[in-house]
Each structure stands twice: as structure tokens, then as C-alpha cells.
mmCIF file of the protein (N, C-alpha, C, O) and its ligand, coordinates in Angstrom:
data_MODEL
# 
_entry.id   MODEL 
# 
loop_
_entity.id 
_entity.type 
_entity.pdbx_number_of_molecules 
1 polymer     1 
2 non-polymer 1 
# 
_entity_poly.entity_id                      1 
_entity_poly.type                           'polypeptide(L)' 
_entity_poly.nstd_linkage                   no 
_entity_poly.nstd_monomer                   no 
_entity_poly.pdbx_seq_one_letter_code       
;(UNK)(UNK)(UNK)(UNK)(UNK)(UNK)(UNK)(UNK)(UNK)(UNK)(UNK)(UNK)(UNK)(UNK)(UNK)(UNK)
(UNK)(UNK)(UNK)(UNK)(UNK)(UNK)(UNK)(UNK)(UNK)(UNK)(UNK)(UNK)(UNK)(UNK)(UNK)(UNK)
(UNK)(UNK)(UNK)(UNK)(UNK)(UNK)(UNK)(UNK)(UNK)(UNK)(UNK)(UNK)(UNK)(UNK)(UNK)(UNK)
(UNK)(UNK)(UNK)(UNK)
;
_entity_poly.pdbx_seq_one_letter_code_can   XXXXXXXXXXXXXXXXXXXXXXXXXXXXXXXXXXXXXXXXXXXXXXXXXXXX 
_entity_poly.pdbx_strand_id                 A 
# 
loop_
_entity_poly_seq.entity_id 
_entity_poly_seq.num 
_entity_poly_seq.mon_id 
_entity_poly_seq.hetero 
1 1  UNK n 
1 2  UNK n 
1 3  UNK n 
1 4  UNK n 
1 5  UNK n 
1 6  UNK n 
1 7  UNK n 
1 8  UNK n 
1 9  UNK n 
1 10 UNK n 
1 11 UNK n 
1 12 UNK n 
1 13 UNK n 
1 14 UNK n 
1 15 UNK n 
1 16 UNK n 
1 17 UNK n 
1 18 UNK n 
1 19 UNK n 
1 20 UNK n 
1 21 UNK n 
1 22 UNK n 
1 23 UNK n 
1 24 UNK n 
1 25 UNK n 
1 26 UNK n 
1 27 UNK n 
1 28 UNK n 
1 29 UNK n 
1 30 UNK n 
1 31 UNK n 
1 32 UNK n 
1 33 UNK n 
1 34 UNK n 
1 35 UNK n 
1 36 UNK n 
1 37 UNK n 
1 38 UNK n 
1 39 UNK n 
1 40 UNK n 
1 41 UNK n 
1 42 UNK n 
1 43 UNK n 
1 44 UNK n 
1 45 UNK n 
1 46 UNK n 
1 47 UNK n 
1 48 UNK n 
1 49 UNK n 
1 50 UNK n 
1 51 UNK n 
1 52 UNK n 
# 
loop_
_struct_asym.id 
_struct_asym.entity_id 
A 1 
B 2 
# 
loop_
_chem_comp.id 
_chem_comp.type 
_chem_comp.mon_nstd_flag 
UNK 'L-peptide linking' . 
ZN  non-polymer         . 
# 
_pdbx_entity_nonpoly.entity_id   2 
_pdbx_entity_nonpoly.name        ? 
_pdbx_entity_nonpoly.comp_id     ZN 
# 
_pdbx_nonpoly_scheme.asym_id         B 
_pdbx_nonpoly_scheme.entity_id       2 
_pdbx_nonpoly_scheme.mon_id          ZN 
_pdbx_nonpoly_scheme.ndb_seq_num     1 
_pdbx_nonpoly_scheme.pdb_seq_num     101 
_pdbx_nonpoly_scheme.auth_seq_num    101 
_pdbx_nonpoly_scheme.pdb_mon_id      ZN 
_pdbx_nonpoly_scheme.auth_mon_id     ZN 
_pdbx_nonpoly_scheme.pdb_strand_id   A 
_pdbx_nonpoly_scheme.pdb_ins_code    . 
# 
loop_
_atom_site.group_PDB 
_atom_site.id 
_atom_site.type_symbol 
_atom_site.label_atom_id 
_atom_site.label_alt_id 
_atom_site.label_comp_id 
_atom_site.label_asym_id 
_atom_site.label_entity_id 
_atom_site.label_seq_id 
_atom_site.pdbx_PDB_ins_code 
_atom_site.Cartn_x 
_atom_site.Cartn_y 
_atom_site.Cartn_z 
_atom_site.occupancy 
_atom_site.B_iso_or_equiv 
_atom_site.pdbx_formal_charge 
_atom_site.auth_seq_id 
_atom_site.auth_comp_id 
_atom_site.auth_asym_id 
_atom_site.auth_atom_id 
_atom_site.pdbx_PDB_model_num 
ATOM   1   N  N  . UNK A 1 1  ? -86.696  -62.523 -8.759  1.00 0.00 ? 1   UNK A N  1 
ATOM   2   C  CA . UNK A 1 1  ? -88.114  -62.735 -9.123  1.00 0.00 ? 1   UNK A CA 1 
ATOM   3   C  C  . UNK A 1 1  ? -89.008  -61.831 -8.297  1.00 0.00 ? 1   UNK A C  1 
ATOM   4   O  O  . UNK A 1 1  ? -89.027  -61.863 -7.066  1.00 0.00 ? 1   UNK A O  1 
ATOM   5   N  N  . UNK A 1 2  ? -89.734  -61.037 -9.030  1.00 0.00 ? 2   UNK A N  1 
ATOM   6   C  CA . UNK A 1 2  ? -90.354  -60.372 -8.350  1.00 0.00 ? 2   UNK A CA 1 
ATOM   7   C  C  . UNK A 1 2  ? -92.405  -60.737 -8.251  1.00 0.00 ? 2   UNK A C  1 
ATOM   8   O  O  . UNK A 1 2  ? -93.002  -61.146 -9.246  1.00 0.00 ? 2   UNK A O  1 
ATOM   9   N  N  . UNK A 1 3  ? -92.857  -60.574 -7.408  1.00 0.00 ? 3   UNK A N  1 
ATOM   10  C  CA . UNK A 1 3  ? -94.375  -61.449 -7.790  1.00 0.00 ? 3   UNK A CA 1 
ATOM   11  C  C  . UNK A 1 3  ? -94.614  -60.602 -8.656  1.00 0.00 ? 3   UNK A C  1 
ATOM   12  O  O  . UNK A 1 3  ? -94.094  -59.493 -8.782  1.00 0.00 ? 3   UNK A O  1 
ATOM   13  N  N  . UNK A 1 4  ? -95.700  -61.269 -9.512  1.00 0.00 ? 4   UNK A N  1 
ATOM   14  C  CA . UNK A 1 4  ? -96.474  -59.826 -10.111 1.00 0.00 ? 4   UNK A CA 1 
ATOM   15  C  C  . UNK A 1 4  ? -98.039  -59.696 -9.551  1.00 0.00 ? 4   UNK A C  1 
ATOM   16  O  O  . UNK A 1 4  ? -98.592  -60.619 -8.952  1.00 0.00 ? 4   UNK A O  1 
ATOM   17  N  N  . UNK A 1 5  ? -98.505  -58.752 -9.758  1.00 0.00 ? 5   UNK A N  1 
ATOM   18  C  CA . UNK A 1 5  ? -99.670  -58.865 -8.959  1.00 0.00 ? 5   UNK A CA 1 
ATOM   19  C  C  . UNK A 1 5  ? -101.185 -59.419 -10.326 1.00 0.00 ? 5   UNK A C  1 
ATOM   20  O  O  . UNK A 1 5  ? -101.227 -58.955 -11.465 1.00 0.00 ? 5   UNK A O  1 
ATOM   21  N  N  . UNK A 1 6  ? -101.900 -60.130 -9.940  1.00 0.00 ? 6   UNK A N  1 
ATOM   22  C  CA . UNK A 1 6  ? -102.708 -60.412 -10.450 1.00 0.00 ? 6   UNK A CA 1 
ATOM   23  C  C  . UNK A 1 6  ? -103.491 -60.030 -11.299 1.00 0.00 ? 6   UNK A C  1 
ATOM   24  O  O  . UNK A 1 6  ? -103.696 -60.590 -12.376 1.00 0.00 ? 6   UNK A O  1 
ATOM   25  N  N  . UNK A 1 7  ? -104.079 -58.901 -10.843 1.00 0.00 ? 7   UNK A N  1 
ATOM   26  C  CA . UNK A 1 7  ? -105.001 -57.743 -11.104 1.00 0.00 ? 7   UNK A CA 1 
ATOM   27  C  C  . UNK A 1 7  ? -104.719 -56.539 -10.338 1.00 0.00 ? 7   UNK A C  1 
ATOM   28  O  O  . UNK A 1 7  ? -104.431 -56.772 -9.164  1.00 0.00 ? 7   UNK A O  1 
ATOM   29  N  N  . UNK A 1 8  ? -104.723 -55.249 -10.700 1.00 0.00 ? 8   UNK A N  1 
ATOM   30  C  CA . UNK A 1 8  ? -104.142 -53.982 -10.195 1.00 0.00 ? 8   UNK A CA 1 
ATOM   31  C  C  . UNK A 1 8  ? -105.953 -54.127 -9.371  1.00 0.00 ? 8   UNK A C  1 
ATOM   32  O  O  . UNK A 1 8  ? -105.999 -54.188 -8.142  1.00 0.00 ? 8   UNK A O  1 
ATOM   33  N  N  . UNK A 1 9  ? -107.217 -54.166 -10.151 1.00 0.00 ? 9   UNK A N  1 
ATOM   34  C  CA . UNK A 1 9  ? -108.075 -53.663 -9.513  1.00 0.00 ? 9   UNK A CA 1 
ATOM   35  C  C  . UNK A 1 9  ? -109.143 -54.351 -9.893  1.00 0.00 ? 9   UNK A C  1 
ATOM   36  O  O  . UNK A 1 9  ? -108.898 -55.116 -10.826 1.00 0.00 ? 9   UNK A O  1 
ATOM   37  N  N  . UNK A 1 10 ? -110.612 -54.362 -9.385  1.00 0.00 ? 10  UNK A N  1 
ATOM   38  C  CA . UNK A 1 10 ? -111.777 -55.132 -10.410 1.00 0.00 ? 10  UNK A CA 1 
ATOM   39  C  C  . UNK A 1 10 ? -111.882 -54.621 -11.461 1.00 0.00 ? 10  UNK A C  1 
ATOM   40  O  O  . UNK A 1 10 ? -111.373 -53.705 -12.107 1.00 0.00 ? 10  UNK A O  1 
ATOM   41  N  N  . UNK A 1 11 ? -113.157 -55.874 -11.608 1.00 0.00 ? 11  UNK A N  1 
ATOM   42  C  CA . UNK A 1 11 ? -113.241 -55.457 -13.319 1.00 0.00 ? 11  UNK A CA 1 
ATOM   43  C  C  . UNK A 1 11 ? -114.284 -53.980 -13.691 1.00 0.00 ? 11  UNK A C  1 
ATOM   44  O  O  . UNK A 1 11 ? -114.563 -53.365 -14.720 1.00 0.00 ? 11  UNK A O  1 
ATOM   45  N  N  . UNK A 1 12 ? -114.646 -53.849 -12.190 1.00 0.00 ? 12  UNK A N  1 
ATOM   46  C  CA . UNK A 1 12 ? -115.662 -52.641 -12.310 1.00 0.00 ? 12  UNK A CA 1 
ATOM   47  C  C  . UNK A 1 12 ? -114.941 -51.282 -12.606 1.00 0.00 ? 12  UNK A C  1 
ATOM   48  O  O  . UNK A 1 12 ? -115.337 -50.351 -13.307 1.00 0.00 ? 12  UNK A O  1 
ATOM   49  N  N  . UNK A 1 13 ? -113.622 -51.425 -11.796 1.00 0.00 ? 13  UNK A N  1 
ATOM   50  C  CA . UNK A 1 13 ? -112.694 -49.720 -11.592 1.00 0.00 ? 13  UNK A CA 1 
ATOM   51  C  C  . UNK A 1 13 ? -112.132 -50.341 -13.438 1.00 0.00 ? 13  UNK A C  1 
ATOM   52  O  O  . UNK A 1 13 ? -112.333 -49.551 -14.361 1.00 0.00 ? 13  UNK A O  1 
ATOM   53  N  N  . UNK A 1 14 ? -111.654 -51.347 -13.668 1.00 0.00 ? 14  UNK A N  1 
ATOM   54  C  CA . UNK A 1 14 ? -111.462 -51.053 -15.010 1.00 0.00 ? 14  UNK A CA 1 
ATOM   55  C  C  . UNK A 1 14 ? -111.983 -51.000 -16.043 1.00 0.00 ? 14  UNK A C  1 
ATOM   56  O  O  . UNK A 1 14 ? -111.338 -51.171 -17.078 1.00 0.00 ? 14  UNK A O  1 
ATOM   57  N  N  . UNK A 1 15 ? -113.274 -50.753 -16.039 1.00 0.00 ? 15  UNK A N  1 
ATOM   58  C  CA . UNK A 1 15 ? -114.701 -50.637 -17.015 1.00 0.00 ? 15  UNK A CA 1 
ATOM   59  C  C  . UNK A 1 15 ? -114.633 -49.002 -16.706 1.00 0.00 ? 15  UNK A C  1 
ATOM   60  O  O  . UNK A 1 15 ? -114.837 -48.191 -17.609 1.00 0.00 ? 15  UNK A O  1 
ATOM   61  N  N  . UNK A 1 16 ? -114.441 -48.748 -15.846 1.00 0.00 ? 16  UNK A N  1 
ATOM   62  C  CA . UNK A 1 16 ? -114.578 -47.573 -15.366 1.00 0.00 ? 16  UNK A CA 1 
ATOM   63  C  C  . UNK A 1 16 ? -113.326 -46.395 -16.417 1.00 0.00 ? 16  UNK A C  1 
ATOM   64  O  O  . UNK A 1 16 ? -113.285 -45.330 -17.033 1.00 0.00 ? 16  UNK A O  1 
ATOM   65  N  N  . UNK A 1 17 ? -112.532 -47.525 -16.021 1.00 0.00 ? 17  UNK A N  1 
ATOM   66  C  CA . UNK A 1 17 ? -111.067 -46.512 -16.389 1.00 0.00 ? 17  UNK A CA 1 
ATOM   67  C  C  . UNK A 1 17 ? -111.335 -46.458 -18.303 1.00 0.00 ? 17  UNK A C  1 
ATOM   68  O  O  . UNK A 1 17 ? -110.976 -45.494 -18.978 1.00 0.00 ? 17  UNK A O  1 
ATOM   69  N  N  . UNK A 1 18 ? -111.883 -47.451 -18.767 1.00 0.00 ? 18  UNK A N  1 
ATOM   70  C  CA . UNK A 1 18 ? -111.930 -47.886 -20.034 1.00 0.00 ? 18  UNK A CA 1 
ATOM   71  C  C  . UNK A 1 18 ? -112.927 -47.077 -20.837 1.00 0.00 ? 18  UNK A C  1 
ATOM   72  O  O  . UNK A 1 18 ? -113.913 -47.593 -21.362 1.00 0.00 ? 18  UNK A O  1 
ATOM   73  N  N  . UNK A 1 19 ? -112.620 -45.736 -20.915 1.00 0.00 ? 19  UNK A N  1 
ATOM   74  C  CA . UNK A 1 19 ? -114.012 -45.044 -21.429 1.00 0.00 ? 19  UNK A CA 1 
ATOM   75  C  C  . UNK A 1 19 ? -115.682 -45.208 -20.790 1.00 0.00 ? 19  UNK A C  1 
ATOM   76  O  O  . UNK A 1 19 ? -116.826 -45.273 -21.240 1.00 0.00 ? 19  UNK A O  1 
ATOM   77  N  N  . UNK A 1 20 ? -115.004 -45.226 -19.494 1.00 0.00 ? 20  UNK A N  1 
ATOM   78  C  CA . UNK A 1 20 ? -116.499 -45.430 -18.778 1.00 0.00 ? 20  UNK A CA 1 
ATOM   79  C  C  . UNK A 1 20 ? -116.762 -43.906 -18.300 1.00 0.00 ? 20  UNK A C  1 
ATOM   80  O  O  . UNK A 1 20 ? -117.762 -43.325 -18.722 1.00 0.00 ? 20  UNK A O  1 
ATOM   81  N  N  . UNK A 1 21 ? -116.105 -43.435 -17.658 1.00 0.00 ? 21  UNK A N  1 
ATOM   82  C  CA . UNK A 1 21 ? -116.527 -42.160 -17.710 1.00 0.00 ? 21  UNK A CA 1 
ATOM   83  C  C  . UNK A 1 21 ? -116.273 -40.938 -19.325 1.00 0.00 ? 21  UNK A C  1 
ATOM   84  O  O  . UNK A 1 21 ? -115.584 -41.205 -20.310 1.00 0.00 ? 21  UNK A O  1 
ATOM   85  N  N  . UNK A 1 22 ? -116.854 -40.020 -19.154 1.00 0.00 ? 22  UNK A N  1 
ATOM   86  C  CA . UNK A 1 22 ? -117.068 -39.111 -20.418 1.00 0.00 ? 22  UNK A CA 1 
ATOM   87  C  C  . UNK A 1 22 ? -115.630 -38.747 -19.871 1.00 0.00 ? 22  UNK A C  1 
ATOM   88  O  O  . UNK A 1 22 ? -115.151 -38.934 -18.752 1.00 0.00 ? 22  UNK A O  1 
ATOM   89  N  N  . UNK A 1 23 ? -115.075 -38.153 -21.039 1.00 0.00 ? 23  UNK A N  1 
ATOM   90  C  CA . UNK A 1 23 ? -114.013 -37.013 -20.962 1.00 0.00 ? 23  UNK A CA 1 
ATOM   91  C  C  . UNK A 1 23 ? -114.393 -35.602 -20.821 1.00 0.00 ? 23  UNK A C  1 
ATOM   92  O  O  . UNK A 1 23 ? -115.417 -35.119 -21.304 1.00 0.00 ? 23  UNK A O  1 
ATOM   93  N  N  . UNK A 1 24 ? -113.530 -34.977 -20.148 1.00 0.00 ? 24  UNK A N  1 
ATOM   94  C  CA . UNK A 1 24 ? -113.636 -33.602 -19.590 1.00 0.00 ? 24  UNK A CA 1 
ATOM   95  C  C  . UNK A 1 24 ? -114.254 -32.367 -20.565 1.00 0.00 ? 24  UNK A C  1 
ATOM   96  O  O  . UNK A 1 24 ? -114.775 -31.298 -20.250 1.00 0.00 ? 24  UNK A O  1 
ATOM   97  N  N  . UNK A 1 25 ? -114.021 -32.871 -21.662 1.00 0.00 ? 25  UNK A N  1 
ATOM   98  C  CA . UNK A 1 25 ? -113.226 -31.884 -22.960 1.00 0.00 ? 25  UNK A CA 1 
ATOM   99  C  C  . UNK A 1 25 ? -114.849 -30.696 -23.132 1.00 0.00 ? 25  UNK A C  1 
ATOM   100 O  O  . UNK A 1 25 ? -114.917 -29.473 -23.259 1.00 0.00 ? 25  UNK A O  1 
ATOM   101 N  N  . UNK A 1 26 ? -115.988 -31.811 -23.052 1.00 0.00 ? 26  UNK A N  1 
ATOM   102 C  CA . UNK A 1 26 ? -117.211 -30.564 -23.444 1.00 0.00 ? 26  UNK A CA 1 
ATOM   103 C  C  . UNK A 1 26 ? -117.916 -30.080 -22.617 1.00 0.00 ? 26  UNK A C  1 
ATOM   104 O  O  . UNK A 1 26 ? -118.966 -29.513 -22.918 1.00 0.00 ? 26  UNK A O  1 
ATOM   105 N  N  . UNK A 1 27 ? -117.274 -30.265 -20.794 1.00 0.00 ? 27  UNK A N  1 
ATOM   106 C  CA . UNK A 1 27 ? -117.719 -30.032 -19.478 1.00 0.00 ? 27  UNK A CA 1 
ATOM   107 C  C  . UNK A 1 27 ? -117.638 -28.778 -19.218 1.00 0.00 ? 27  UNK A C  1 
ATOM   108 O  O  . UNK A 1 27 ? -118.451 -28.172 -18.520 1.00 0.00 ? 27  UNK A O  1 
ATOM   109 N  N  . UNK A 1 28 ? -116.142 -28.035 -20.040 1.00 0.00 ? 28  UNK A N  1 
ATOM   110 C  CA . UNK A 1 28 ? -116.234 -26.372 -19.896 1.00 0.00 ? 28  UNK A CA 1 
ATOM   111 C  C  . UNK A 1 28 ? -116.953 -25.664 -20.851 1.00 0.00 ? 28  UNK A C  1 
ATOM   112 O  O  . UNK A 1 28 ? -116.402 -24.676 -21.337 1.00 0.00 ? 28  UNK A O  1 
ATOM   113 N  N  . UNK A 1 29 ? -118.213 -26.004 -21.268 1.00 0.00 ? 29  UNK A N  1 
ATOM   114 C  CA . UNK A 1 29 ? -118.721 -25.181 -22.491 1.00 0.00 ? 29  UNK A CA 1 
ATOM   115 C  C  . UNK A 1 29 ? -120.310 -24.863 -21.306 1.00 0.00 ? 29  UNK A C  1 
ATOM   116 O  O  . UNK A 1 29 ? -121.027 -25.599 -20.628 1.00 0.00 ? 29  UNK A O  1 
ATOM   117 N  N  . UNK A 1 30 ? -120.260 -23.461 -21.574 1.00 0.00 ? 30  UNK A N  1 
ATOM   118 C  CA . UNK A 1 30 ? -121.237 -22.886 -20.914 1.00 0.00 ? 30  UNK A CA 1 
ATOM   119 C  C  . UNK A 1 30 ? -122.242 -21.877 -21.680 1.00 0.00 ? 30  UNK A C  1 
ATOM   120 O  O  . UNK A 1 30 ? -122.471 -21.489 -22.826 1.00 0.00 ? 30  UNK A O  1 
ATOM   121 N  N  . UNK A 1 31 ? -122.650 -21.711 -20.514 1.00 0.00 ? 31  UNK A N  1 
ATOM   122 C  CA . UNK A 1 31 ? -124.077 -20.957 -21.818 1.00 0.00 ? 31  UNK A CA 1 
ATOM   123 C  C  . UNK A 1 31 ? -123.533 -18.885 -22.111 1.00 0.00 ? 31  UNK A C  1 
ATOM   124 O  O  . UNK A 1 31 ? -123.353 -18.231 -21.084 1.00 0.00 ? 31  UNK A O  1 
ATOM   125 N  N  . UNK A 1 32 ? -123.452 -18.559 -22.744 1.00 0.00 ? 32  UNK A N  1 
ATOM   126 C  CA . UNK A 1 32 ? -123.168 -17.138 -22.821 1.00 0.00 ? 32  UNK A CA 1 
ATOM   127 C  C  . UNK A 1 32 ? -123.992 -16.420 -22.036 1.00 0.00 ? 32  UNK A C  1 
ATOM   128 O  O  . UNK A 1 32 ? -125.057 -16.266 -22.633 1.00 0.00 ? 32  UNK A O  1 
ATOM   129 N  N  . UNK A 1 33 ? -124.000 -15.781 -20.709 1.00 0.00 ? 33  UNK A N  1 
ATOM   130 C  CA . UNK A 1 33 ? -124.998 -15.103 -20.148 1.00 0.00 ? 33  UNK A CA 1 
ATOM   131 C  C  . UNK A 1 33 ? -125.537 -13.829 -21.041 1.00 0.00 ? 33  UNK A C  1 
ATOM   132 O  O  . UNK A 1 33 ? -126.472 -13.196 -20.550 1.00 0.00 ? 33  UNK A O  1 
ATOM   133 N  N  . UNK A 1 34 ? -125.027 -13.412 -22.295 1.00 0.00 ? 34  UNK A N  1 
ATOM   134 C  CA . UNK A 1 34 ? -125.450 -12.254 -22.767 1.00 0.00 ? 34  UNK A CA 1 
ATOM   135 C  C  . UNK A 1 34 ? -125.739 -12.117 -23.912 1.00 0.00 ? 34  UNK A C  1 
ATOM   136 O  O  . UNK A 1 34 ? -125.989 -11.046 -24.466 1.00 0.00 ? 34  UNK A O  1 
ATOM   137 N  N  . UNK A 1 35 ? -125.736 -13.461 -24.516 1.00 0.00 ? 35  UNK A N  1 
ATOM   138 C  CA . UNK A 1 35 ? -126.777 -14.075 -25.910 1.00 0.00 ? 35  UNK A CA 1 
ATOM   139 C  C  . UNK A 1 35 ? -127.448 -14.923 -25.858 1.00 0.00 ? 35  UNK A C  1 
ATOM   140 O  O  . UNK A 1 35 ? -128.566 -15.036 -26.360 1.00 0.00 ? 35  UNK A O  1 
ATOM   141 N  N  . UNK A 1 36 ? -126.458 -16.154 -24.811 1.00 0.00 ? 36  UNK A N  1 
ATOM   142 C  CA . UNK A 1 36 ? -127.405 -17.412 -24.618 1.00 0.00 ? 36  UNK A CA 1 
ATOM   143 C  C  . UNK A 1 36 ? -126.778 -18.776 -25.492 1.00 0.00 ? 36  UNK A C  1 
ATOM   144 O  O  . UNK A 1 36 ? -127.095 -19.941 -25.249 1.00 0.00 ? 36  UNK A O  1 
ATOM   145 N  N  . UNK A 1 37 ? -126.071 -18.453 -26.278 1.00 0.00 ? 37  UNK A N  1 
ATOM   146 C  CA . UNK A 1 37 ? -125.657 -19.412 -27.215 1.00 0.00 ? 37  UNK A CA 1 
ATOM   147 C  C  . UNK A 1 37 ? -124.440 -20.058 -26.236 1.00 0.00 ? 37  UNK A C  1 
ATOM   148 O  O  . UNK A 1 37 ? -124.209 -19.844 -25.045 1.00 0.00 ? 37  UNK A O  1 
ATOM   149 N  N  . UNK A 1 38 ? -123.755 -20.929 -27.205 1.00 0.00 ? 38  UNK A N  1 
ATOM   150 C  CA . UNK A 1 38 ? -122.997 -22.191 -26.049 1.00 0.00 ? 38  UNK A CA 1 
ATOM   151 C  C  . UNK A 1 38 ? -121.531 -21.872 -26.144 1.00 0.00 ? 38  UNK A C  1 
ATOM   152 O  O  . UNK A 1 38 ? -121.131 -22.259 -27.242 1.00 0.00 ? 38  UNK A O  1 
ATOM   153 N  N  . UNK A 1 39 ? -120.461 -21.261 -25.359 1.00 0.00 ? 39  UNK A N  1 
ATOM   154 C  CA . UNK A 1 39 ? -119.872 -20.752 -25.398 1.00 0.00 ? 39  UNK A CA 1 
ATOM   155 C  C  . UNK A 1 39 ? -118.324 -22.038 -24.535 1.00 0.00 ? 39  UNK A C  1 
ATOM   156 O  O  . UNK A 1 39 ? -118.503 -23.100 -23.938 1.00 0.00 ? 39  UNK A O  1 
ATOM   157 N  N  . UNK A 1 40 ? -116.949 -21.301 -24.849 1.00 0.00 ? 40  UNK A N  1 
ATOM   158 C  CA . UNK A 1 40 ? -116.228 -22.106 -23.813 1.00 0.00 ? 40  UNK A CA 1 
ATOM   159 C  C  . UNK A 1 40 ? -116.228 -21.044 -22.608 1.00 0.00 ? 40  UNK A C  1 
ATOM   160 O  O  . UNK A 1 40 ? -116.184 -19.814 -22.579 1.00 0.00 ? 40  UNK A O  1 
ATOM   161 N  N  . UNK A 1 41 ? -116.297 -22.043 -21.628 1.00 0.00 ? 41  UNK A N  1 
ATOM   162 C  CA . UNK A 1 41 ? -116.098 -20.781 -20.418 1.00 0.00 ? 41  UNK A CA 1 
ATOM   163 C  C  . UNK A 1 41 ? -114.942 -20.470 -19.831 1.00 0.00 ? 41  UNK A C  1 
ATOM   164 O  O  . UNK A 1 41 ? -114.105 -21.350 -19.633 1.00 0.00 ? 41  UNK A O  1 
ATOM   165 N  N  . UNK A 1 42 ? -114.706 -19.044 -19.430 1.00 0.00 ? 42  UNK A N  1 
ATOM   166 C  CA . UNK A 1 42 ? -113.748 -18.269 -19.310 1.00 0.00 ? 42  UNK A CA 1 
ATOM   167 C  C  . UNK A 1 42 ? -113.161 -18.300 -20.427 1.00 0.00 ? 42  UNK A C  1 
ATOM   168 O  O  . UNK A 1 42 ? -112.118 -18.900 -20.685 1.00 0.00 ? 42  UNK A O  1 
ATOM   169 N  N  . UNK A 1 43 ? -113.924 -17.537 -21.263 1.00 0.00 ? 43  UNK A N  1 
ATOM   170 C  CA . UNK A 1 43 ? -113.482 -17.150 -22.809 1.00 0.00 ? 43  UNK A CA 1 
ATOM   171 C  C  . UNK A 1 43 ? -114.601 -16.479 -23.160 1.00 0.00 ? 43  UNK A C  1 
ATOM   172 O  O  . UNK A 1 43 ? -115.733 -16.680 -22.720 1.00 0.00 ? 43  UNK A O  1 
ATOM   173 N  N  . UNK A 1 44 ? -114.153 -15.412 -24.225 1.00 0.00 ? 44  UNK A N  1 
ATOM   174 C  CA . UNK A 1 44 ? -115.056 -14.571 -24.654 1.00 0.00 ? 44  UNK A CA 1 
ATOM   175 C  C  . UNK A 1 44 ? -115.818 -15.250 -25.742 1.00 0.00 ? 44  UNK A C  1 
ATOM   176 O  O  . UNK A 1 44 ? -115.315 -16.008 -26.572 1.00 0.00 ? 44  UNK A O  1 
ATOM   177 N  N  . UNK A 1 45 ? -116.850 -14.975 -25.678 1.00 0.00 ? 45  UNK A N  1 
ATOM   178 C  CA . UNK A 1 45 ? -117.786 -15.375 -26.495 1.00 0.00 ? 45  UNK A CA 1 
ATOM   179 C  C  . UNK A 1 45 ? -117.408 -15.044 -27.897 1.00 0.00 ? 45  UNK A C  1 
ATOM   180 O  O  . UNK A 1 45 ? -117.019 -13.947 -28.299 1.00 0.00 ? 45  UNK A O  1 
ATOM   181 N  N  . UNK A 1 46 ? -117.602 -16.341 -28.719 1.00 0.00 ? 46  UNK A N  1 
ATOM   182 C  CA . UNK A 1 46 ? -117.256 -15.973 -30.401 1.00 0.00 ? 46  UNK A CA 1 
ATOM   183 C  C  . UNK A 1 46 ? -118.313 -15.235 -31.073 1.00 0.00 ? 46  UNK A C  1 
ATOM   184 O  O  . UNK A 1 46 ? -118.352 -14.647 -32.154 1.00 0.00 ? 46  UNK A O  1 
ATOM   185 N  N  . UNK A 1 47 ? -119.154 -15.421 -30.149 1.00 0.00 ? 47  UNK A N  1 
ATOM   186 C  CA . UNK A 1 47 ? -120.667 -14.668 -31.351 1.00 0.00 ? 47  UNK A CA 1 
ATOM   187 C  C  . UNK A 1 47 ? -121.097 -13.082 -30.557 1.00 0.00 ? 47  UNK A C  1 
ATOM   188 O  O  . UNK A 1 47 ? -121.753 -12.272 -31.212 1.00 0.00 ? 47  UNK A O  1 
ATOM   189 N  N  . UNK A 1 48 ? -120.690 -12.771 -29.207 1.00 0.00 ? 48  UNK A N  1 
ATOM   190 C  CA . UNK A 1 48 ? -120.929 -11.410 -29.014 1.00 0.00 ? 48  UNK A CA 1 
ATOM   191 C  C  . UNK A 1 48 ? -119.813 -10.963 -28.567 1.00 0.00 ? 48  UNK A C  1 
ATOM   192 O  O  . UNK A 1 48 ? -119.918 -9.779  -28.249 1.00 0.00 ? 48  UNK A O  1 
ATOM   193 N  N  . UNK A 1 49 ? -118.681 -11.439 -28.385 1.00 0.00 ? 49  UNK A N  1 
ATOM   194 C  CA . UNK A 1 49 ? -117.440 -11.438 -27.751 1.00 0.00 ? 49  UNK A CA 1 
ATOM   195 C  C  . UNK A 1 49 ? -117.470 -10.985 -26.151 1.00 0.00 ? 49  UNK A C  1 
ATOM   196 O  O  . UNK A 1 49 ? -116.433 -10.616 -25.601 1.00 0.00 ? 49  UNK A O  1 
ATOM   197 N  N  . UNK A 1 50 ? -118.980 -11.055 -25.319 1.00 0.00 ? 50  UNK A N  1 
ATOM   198 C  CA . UNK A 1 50 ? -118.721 -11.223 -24.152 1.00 0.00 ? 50  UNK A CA 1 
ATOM   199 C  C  . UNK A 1 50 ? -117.902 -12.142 -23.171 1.00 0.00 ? 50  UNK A C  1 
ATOM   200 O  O  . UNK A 1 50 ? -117.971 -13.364 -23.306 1.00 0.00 ? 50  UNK A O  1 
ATOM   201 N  N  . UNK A 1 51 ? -117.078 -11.536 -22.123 1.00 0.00 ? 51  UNK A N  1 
ATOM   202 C  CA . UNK A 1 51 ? -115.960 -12.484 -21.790 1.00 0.00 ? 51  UNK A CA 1 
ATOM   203 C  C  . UNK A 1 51 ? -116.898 -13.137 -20.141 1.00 0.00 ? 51  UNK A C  1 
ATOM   204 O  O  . UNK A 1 51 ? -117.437 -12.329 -19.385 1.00 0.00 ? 51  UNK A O  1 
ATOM   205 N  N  . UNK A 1 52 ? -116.911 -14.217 -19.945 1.00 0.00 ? 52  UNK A N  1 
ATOM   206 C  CA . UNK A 1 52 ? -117.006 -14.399 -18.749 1.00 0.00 ? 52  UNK A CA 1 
ATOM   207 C  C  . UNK A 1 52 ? -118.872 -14.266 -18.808 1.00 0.00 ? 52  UNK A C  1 
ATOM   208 O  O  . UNK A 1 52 ? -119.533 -14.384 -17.776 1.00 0.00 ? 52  UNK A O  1 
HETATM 209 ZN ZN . ZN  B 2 .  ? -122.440 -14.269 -26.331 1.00 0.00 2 101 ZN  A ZN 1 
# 
């Protein structure tokens, strides 16, 4: 028999874990320094193909 534990953590860290914070995914989109439009960063731009 092994115990089990109750709760790993509160209910706050698991509100947290539960889609409480945003996901990463639209954090690397940056602005194109050489059109301005919204680009992924460290990637060349789709609309002037500036890289970086
Ligand atoms: Zn651009």
C-alpha cells in the first residue's frame, strides 16, 4: 500500500496549470522591422521576405 497524496498542489497552481496561462504559440510573432506588418520571428518575412 502505498499513500496517495491528496492533492499534488492548490487549487490556485491548478487553475493556473488549467489554461490559466496563454500558450506560447503567438508570443513569437513580431513586428517586421522593414514593412511593419506582423511577422514570425526569426523568419523571413512573407510579405517583403526580410529575414530577422
Ligand atoms: Zn516585412
Amino acid at each position: 500500500m502505498v499513500p496517495l497524496p491528496k492533492r499534488k498542489h492548490t487549487r490556485s497552481r491548478t487553475g493556473i496549470r488549467r489554461g490559466g496561462q496563454p500558450k506560447m504559440v503567438l508570443s513569437n510573432l513580431t513586428k517586421c522591422t522593414s514593412c511593419g506588418k506582423l511577422k514570425e520571428n526569426h523568419r523571413a518575412c512573407p510579405y517583403c521576405g526580410f529575414w530577422r
